[in-house]
C-alpha positions, 0 to 999 in steps of 0.5 A: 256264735253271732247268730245264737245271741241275735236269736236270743236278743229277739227272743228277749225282746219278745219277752220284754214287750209281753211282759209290759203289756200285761203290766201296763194294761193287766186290767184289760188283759184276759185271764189267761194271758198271764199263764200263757205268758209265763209258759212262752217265757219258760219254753223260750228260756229253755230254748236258749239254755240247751241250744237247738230243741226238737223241731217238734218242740219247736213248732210247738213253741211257735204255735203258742207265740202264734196264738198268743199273739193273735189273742192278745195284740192290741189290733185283730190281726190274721193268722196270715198276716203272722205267719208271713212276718214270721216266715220273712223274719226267719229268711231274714236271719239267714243273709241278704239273698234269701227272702220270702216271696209273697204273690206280688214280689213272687210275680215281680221275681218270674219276671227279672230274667224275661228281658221285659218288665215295668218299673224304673230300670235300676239293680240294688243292692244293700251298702251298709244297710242302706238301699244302694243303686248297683247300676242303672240300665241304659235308656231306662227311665232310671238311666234318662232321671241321671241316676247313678251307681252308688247313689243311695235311695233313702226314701220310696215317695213319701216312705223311709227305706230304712229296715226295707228288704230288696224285694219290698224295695222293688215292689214299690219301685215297680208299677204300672206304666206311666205312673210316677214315683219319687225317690230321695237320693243321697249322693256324695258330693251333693249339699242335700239329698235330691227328690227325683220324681221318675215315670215308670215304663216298660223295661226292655233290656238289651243285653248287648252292645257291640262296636269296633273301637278300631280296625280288628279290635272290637268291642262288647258290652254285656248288661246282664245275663238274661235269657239271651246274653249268650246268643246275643253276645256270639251274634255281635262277634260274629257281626264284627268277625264279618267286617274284619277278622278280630286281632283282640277283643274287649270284654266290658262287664262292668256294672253287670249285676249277673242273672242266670247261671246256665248263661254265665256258664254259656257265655264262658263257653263262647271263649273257653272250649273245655274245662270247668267253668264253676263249681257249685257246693251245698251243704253236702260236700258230697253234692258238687255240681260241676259245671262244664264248657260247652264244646265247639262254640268257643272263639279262640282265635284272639286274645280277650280283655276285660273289664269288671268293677264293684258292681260286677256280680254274681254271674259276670263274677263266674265269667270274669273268674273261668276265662281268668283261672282257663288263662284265656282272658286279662282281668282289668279294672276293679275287684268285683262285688263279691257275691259268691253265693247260689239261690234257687226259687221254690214254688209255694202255694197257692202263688207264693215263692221262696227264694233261698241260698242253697250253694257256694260257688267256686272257679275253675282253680277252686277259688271261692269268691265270695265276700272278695271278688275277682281280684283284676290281674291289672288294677285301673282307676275310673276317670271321667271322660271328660275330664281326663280330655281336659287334664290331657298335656297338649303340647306343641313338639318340635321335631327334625321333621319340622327343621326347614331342609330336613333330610327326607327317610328314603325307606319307604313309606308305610304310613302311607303319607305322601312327603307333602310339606302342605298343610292338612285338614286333618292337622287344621282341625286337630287345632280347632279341636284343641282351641275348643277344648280350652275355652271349655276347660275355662268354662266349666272351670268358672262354673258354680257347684250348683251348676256341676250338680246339675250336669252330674244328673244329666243322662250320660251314654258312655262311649267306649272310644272316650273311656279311660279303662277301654283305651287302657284295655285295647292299649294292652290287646295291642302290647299283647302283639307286640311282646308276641313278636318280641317272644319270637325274635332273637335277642339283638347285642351289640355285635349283631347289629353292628357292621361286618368287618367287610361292610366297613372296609367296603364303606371305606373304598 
């Protein structure tokens, strides 16, 4: 119903600014355009009163609005010029993922999955119909220039992206190498909006980060799934499986903005050996395209947390959805983005494309994701590293260990301490650690907040050993052991663990 009465509001629209143009200029129109104006206005009132007409009848009307305008607007335009507006326009109505692909932006589209491309290294998206930044790639010129997720760009140099498209969007962004563009952020917190002059340069994604965050725990993170995300990511496991065989592994898919189907259904693969990974339903109900595991490459030997947030889309949603409804993975962190929807990239020609929503997308238990997200099995805040270090309670404990003539623990040593009562460097320099973080607590603390602005706009790598959501996620890999020996072990009373009749009278003797 809502998009009945958007059509019919254009369409008066249309009607009402021909109508004043022949009013207010009806002594340089033509002749005819009176007529003409009377006939479109006929057609398009027929058009809304009976609902949908015969496509013939249709294209007939556009063809009428097409010459008419072409006749009568006040600039000469072309009849290429009309028919690419009017084709965008159409897609347009449709929702924010099908476009029309005119040759630069159909060019700029072949290559986003190629792993290799110009311009400033950011995903967008639209929030609130304003061009809103998903997640910039790291080491990107956008990355470098301190951009940020969920900073809004409001202008493209000296333009307004107000009413602009994402594809346009890109197209501006995009350019030759060591060429500048400027973009006018707004981000929250910030007393006005910040112009950031950026220099574009060619993007080389790497997909993949890998490193163990402790002995038999690793960690990989995947930025987006382009045309190697499933080798690259079976490569960094089997790399750590080499050093030491994995007990637990974090996954981190947050700010992945998602890419090619074929590789979320590879990567899912990677940990899920059999089953389906997503179901693809069209307009047909009978057309379902199932998509299935491939069989023989799936890691099974650990368990498998991971992270997602709201900039986790599209493709990582698949992943996060499969491995969540196959039982092989815990979802931590935030509900994702929330897209659940397919496109396909038509060819047109000469060098045109079309880019069109063609199908849902469901997970393994049917779970339609669209517009919801994958809701995470565990909720978790995002913290800054920093700050968090600093909010940290370090207190000095005192123990019996530290009483003068404690009794020693006679079992042994597993820790592999060796009794001294000496000091250690490591101890001495836990302290100088602290007495450090202090004084800088008391800086920043004394800073202005022109000065927190500034450090916020400074490039920030993140250290999966520092972050909040990491530690929190490796913490449950390591509950997982625990409670697994827990599930194994007969419930202790108070009977079992107390003294034998016979203990105690030989403790007597």
């Amino acid at each position: 119903m809502f998009q009945i009465a958007k059509k019919v509001t254009i369409f008066g629209f249309v009607i009402l600014v021909a109508g004043l143009g022949v009013e207010v200029g009806q002594n340089f129109a033509r002749p005819t355009a009176e007529s003409d104006i009377a006939r479109i206005s006929s057609a398009l009132a027929a058009a809304s009163s009976t609902g949908e007409q015969d496509r013939y009848e249709s294209i007939e009307l556009f063809s009428r609005v097409l010459q008419f305008v072409k006749a009568n607007y006040v600039d000469e335009v072309k009849n290429k010029q009309l028919i690419e507006g009017a084709i965008k326009g159409m897609l347009e109505t449709l929702d924010p993922h099908s476009n029309f692909l005119a040759a630069d932006l159909y060019k700029d589209m072949q290559t986003d999955t190629s792993g290799k491309f110009g311009g400033l290294g950011i995903e967008i998206g639209m929030k609130d119909n304003v061009l809103t930044i998903l997640a910039p790639i790291e080491d990107t010129p956008a990355w470098k220039a301190g951009l940020k997720p969920n900073d809004r760009i409001v202008k493209i140099n000296t333009e307004t992206t107000k009413g602009m498209n994402l594809m346009e969007a890109v197209s501006r962004m995009r350019g030759k190498p060591r060429t500048d563009v400027t973009l006018a952020i707004y981000r929250e917190g910030f007393d006005k909006i910040r112009e950031i002059k950026i220099t574009r340069d060619i993007i080389k994604i790497q997909s993949v980060k890998h490193e163990l965050l402790e002995s038999a725990y690793g960690y990989v993170r995947l930025t987006t799934f382009n045309e190697s995300a499933s080798n690259d990511v079976k490569k960094a496991i089997e790399e750590m499986n080499k050093k030491t065989k994995l007990r637990g592994l974090v996954f981190d898919l947050r700010t992945n903005p998602g890419g090619l189907l074929d590789q979320a259904v590879e990567v899912a693969s990677l940990f899920v050996d059999d089953g389906v990974i997503v179901s693809t339903i069209g307009r047909n109900k009978d057309q379902k395209d199932v998509k299935y595991a491939v069989k023989g490459k799936a890691f099974k030997d650990f368990p498998v947390a991971i992270l997602v947030n709201s900039s986790t889309a599209s493709a990582a949603e698949i992943v996060a959805g499969a491995l969540q409804d196959h039982h092989r993975a815990i979802i931590m962190g935030q509900s994702t983005f929330g897209k659940g929807s397919v496109q396909t990239v038509v060819p047109l020609p000469p060098d045109m494309g079309l880019k069109l929503t063609i199908a849902r997308y469901y997970t393994p238990s049917g779970r339609s994701i669209q517009e919801k997200g994958v809701q995470p099995d565990v909720f978790l805040d995002e913290y800054d590293p920093k700050l968090l270090s600093q909010a940290r309670l370090k207190g000095e404990y005192f123990r019996e260990k530290d009483l003068k003539g404690h009794m020693a623990n006679t079992d042994e040593d597993k820790s592999g301490s060796d009794g001294s009562k000496d000091f250690k460097k490591e101890e001495l320099d836990a302290m100088t650690r602290d007495s450090k973080d202090k004084k800088k607590t008391s800086d920043r603390t004394a800073g202005k907040d022109k000065e927190r602005e500034d450090e916020e706009m400074l490039p920030q790598r993140m250290n999966p050993k520092e972050d909040y959501q990491v530690k929190q996620a490796l913490t449950s890999l390591k509950s997982y052991e625990v409670f697994k020996k827990i599930s194994g072990a007969p419930v202790l009373t108070e009977a079992s663990t107390a003294p034998k009749v016979s203990e105690k009278k030989e403790a007597e003797e």
